[in-house]
C-alpha positions as CSV (number, residue, x, y, z in Angstrom):
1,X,0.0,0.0,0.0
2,X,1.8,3.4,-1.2
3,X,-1.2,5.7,-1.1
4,X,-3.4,6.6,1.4
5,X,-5.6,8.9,-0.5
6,X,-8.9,10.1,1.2
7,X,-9.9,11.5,-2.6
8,X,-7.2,12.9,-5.7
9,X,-4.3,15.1,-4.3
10,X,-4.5,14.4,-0.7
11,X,-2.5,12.5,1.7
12,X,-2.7,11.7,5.0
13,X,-0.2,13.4,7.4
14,X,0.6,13.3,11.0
15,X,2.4,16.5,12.2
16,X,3.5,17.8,15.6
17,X,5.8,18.4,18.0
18,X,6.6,16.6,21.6
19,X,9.1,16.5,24.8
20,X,11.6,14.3,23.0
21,X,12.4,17.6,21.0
22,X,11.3,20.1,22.6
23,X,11.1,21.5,25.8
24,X,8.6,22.6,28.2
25,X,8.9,26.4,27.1
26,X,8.7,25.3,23.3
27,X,5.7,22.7,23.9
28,X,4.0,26.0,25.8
29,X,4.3,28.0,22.4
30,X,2.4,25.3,20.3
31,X,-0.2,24.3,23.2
32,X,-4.3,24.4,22.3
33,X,-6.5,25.0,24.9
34,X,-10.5,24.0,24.1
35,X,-11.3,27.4,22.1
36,X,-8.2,27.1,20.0
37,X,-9.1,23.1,19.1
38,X,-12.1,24.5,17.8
39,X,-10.6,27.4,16.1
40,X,-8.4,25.6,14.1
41,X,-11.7,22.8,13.5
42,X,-13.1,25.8,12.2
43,X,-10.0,27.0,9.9
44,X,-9.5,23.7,8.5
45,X,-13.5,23.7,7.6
46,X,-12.8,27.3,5.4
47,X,-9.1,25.7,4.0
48,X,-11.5,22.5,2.8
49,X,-10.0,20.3,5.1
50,X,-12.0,17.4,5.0
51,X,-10.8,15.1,7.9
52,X,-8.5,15.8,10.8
53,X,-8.0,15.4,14.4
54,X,-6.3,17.9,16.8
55,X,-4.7,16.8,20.2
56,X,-2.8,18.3,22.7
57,X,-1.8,17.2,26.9
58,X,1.5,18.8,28.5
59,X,3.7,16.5,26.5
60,X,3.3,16.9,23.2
61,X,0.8,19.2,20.4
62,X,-0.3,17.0,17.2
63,X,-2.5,17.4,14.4
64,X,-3.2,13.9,12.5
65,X,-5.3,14.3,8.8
66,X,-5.7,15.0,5.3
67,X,-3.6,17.7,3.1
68,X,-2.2,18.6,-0.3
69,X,0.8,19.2,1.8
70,X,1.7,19.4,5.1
71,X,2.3,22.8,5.9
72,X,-1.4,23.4,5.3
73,X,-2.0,21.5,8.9
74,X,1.3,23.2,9.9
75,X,-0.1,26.8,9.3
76,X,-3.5,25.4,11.1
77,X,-1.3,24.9,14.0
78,X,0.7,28.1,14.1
79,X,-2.3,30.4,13.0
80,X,-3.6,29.2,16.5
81,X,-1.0,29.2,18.8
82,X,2.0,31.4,19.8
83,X,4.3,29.5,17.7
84,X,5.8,30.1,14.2
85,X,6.5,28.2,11.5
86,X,10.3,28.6,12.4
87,X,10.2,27.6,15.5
88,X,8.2,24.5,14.9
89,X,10.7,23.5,11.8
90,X,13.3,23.1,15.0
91,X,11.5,20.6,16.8
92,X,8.7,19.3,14.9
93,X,7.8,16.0,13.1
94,X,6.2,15.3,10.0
95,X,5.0,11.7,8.6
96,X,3.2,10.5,5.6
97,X,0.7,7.6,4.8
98,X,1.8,4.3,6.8
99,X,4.2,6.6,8.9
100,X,2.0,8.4,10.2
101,X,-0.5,5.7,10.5
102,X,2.3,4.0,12.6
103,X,2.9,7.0,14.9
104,X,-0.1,7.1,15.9
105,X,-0.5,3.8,17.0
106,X,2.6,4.3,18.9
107,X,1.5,7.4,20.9
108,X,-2.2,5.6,21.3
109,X,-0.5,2.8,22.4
110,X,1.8,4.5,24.9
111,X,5.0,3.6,23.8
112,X,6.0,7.6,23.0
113,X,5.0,8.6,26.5
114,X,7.3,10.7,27.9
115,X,7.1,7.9,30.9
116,X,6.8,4.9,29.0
117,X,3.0,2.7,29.6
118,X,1.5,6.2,30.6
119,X,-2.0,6.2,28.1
120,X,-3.6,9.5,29.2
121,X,-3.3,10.2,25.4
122,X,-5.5,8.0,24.2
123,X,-8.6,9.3,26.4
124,X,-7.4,13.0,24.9
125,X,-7.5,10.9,21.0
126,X,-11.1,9.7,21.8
127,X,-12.1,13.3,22.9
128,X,-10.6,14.8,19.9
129,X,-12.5,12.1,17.4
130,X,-16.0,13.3,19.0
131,X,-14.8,17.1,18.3
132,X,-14.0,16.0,14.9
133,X,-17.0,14.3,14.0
134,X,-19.3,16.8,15.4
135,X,-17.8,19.3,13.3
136,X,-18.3,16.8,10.4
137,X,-14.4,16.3,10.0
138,X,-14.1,12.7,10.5
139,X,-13.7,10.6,7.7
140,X,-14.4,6.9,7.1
141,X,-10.8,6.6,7.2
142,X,-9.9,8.4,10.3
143,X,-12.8,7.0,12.2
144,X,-11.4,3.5,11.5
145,X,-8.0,4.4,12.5
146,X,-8.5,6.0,15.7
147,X,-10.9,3.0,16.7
148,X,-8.1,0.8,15.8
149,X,-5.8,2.5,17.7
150,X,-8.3,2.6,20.7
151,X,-8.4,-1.4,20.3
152,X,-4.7,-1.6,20.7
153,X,-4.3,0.4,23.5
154,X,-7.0,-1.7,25.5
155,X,-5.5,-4.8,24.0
156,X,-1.8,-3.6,25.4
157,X,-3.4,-2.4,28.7
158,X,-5.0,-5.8,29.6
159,X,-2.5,-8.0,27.2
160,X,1.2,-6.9,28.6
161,X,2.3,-5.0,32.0
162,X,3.7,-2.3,29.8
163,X,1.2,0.0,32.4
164,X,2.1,-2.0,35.7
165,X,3.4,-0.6,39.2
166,X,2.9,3.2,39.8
167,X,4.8,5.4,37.4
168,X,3.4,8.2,36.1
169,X,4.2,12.3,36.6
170,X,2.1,12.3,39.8
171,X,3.6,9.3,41.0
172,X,7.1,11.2,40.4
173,X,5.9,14.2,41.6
174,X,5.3,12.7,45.3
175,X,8.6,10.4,45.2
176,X,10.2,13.6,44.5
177,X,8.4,15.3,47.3
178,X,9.2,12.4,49.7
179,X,12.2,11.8,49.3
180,X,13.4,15.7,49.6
181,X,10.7,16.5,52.5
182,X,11.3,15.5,55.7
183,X,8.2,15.0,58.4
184,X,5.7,15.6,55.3
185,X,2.8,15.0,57.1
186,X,3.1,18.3,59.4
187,X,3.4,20.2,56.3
188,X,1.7,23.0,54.8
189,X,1.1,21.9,50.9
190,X,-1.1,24.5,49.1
191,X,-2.7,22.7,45.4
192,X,-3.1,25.7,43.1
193,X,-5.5,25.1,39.8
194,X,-7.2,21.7,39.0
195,X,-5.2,20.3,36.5
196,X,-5.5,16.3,35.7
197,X,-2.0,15.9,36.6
198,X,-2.1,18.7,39.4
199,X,-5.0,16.3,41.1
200,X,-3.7,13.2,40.9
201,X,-0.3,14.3,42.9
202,X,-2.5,15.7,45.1
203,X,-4.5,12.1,45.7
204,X,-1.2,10.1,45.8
205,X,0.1,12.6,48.2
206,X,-3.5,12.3,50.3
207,X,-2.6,8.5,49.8
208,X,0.8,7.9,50.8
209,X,1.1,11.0,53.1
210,X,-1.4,11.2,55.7
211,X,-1.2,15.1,55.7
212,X,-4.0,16.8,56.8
213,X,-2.9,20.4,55.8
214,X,-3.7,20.1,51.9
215,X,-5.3,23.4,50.5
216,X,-7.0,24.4,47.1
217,X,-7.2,26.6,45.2
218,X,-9.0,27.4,42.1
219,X,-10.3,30.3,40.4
220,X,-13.4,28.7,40.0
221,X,-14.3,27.9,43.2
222,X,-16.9,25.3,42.5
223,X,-14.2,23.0,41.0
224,X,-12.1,23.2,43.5
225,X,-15.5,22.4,45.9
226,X,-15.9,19.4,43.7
227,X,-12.2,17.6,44.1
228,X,-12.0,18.8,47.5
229,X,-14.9,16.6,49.0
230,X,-13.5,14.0,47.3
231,X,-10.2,14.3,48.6
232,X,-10.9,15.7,52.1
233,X,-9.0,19.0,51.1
234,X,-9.7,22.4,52.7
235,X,-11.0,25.2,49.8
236,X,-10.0,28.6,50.0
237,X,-10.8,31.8,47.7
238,X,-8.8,32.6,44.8
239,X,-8.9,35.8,46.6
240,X,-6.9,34.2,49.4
241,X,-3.8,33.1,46.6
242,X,-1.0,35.0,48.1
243,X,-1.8,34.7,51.8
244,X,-1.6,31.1,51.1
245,X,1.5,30.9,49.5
246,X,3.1,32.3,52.4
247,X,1.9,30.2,55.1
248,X,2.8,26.9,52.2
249,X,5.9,24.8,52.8
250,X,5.0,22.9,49.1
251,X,3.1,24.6,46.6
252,X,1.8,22.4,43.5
253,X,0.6,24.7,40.6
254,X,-1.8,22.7,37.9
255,X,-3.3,25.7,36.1
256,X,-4.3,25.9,32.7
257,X,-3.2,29.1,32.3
258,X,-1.3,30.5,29.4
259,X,0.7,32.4,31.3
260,X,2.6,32.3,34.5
261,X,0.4,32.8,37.3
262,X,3.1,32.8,40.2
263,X,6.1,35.0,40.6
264,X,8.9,35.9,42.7
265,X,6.5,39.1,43.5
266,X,3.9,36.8,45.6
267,X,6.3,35.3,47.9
268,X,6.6,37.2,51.3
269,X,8.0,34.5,53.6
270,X,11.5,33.6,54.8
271,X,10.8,29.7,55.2
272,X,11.9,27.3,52.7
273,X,9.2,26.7,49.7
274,X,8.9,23.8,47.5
275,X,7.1,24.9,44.3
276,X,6.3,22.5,41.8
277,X,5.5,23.5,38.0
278,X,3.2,21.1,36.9
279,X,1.5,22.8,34.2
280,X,2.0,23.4,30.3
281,X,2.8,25.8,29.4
282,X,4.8,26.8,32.3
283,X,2.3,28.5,35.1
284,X,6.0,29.8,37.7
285,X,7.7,32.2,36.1
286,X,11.7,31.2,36.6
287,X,12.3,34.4,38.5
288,X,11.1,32.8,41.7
289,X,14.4,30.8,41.9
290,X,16.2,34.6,42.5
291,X,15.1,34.2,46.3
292,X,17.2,31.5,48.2
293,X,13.9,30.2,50.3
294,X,12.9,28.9,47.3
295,X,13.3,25.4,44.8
296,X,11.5,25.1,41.3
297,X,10.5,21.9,40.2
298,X,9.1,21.8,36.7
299,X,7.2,18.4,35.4
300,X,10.2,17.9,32.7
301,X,12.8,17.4,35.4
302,X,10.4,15.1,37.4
303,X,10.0,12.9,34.2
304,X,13.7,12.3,34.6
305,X,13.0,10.0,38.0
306,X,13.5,6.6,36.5
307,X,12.6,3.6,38.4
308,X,12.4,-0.4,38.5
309,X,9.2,-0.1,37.3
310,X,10.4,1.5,34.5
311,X,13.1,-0.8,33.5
312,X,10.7,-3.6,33.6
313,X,7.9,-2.3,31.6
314,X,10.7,-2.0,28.9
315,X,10.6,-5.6,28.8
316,X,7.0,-5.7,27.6
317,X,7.1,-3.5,24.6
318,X,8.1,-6.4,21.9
319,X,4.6,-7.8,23.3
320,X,3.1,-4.1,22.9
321,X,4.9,-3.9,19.1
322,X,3.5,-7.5,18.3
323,X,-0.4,-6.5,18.9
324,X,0.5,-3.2,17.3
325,X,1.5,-5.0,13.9
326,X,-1.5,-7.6,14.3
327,X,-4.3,-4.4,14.4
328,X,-2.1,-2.4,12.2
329,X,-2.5,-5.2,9.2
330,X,-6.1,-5.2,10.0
331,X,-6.8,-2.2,8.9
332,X,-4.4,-2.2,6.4
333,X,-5.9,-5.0,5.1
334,X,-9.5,-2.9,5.1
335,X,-7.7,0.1,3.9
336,X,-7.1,-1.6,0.7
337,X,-10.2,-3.1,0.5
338,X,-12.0,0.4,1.0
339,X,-9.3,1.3,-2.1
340,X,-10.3,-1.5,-4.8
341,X,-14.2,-1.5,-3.7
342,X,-15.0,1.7,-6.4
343,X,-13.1,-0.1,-8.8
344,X,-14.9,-4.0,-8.1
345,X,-18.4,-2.5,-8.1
346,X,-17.5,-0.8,-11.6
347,X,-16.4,-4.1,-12.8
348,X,-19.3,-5.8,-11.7
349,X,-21.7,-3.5,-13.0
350,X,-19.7,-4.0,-16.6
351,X,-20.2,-7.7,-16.2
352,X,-23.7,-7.6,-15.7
353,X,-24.1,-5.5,-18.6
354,X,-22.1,-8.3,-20.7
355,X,-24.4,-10.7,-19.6
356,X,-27.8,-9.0,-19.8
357,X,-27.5,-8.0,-23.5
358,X,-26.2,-11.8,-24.0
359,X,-29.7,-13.2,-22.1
360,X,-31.5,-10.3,-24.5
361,X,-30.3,-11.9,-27.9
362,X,-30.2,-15.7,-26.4
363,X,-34.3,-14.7,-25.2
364,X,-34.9,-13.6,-28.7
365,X,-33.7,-16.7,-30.4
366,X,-34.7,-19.7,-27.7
367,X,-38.5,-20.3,-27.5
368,X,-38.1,-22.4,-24.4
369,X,-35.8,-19.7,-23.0
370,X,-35.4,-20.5,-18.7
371,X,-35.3,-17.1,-17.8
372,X,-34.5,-18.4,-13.9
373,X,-31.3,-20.8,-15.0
374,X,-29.7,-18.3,-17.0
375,X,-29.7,-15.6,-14.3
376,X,-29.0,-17.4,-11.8
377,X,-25.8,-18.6,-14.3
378,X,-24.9,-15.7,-15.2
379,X,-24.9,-14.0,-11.9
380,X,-22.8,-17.1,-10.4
381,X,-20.3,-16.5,-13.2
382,X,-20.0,-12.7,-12.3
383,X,-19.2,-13.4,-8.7
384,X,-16.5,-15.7,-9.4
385,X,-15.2,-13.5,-11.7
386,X,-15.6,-10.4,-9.4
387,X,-13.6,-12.7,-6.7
388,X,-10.9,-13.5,-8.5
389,X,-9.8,-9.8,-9.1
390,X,-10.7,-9.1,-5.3
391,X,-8.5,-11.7,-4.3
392,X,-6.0,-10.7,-6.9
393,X,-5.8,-7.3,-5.9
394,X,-5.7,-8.1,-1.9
395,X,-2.2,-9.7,-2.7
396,X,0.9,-8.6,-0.9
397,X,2.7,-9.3,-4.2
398,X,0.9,-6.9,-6.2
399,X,1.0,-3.2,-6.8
400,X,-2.8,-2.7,-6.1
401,X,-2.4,1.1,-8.4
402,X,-0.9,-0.7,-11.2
403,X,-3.5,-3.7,-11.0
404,X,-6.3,-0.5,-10.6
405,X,-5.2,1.2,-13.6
406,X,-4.8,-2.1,-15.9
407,X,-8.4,-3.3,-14.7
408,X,-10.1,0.0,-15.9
409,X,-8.1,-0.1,-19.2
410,X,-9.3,-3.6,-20.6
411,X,-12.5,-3.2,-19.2
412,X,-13.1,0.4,-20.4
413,X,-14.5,1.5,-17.0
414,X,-15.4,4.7,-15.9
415,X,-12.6,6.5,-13.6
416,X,-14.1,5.8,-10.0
417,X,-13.0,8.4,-7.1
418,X,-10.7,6.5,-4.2
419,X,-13.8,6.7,-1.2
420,X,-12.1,5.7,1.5
């Protein structure tokens, strides 16, 4: 299979950017919150798009569909972001066809997690699909991919222990916090913003803690309401931001904000403070670090802490790469089905036309014509026929555009559009 053409002139293209080029600054630039998803749904609509999906978590910013050329999903992303073209030329990534098909199995599947086994991607990939296909942008073809991918991620999940033992940001985030904390259960820890990440550090630390002096924080209030009964946090106003800081021994900041929301400016106290960064793009601006009371963690240097578990999920990927290839030549296999269909319907349609002005002149001359025999004959014939070329043209040996063009040719059909 060479092509992968949604109709004449396009190709399908992943394109993107993610931590193992680019850093947490970088990945900031290129980040899409909700409105900006749908602004560049929207863009690709007026460009005549037809079919894309747009994802983006704290790791890496991607945009998966169909283009004359890629720098038409390229522009999509930068016309909606703070990025440039430049800038995304130094750290980007751009596959075609089965490369791209492959890449995103790979990301699906969560073997190009930044901590390897980590699948919060693929819940973002579902979300992205309903998006898309709400905004009519969801192609036969996509639709069947990203529910392919969504089977091999489940299959991996349940199949292999590439997702075993307890490794994930959060997870780092309170190993780190452990281990350099002493007595962390008579500290102050103040949880700023509601971010995924930002609230599962804050239930491992609830977990493996037993502090009882966890704050929230969250502009809107009723969020933070929400995870706080859950977690047996206290809430207090957004009003209350600074005061809390001060009185904090570890502050965790999870806002999606685009900009940084702490600084050097709202730290009054003399005590040591632990802040950690877990937010993309970055929500501490650096200049905190100038006063000595204070260490920045960011979730990029946290991703660093490398464990056991680690080394043995690396053992499972060859099992990960196996079920990959198995659902990957699945839909291969459809994909070039969905190809040759146009072309086997044609032929049929040519056959049966054969055949019925034959049973026209053979009625005309036969008084004891069977009209049911020679149908049922004919249309026997036609289906064996028709199978042969289907089976023909599934053949790993065969250049199914080649075998396309030649079937057309002899059989003078019409030129049928690639609907996949």
């Amino acid at each position: 299979m060479e092509h992968y053409n949604i109709s004449r002139g396009t190709t399908f293209y992943a394109i993107g950017l993610s931590y193992k080029k680019a850093d947490a600054e970088v990945r900031g630039h290129f980040s899409l919150d909700d409105n900006s998803k749908l602004a560049v749904l929207e863009q690709a609509k007026q460009n005549g798009i037809e079919s894309l999906i747009v994802t983006s978590t704290c790791n890496r910013t991607e945009i998966y569909g169909f283009a004359e050329h890629p720098y038409q999903l390229i522009q999509l992303l930068c016309d909606n972001t703070k990025g440039t073209v430049e800038a995304f030329q130094k750290v980007a990534y751009v596959y075609k066809n089965k490369d791209a098909i492959s890449h995103m199995f790979r990301v699906g599947s969560g073997l190009d997690s930044q901590i390897l086994g980590d699948f919060e991607i693929i819940s973002q990939i579902k979300v992205s699909a309903k998006l898309s296909k709400v905004h009519g942008l969801f192609n036969p073809f996509l639709e069947r991919l990203v529910n392919a991918v969504i089977q091999a991620s489940k299959r991996i999940k349940t199949e292999t222990e590439i997702s075993s033992g307890a490794t994930s940001v959060a997870f780092a985030s309170v190993q780190y916090i452990m281990n350099t904390i002493s007595h962390i259960s008579e500290k102050n820890i103040l949880l700023f913003g509601t971010g995924k990440i930002g609230r599962n550090t804050c239930e491992n630390l609830v977990k493996h803690t037993k502090n009882e002096h966890i704050t929230l924080i969250n502009r809107t209030k009723t969020k933070a309401e929400a995870i706080a009964g859950k977690f047996n946090l206290i809430v207090k106003d957004y009003a209350n931001l600074q005061e809390e800081v001060n009185t904090s021994d570890i502050l965790i900041v999870a806002t999606g904000a685009q900009n940084p929301t702490i600084d050097k400016y709202c730290i009054q106290t003399p005590k040591p403070l632990l802040i950690l960064d877990l937010s993309i793009p970055k929500n501490v601006n650096p200049n905190v670090t100038d006063l000595d009371n204070v260490t920045l963690i960011h979730l990029d240097d946290l991703s660093q802490i490398t464990d056991d578990t680690l080394e043995r999920r690396k053992a499972h990927i060859p099992f990960a790469e196996i079920i990959i290839e198995e659902i990957k030549t699945e839909f291969n296999a459809w994909l070039t089905t969905r190809k040759f269909a146009p072309t086997i319907k044609a032929l049929k349609h040519k056959l049966t036309d054969f055949a019925n002005a034959e049973l026209d002149t053979q009625r005309k001359k036969m008084n004891d014509f069977n009209e049911v025999q020679a149908e049922l004959i004919s249309n026997n014939i036609i289906q064996k026929i028709t199978n042969h070329f289907a089976h023909h043209l599934k053949g790993d040996d065969v250049s199914t555009d080649d075998s396309l063009e030649l079937i057309k040719k002899v059989f003078q059909l019409e030129a049928t559009t690639d609907n996949v």
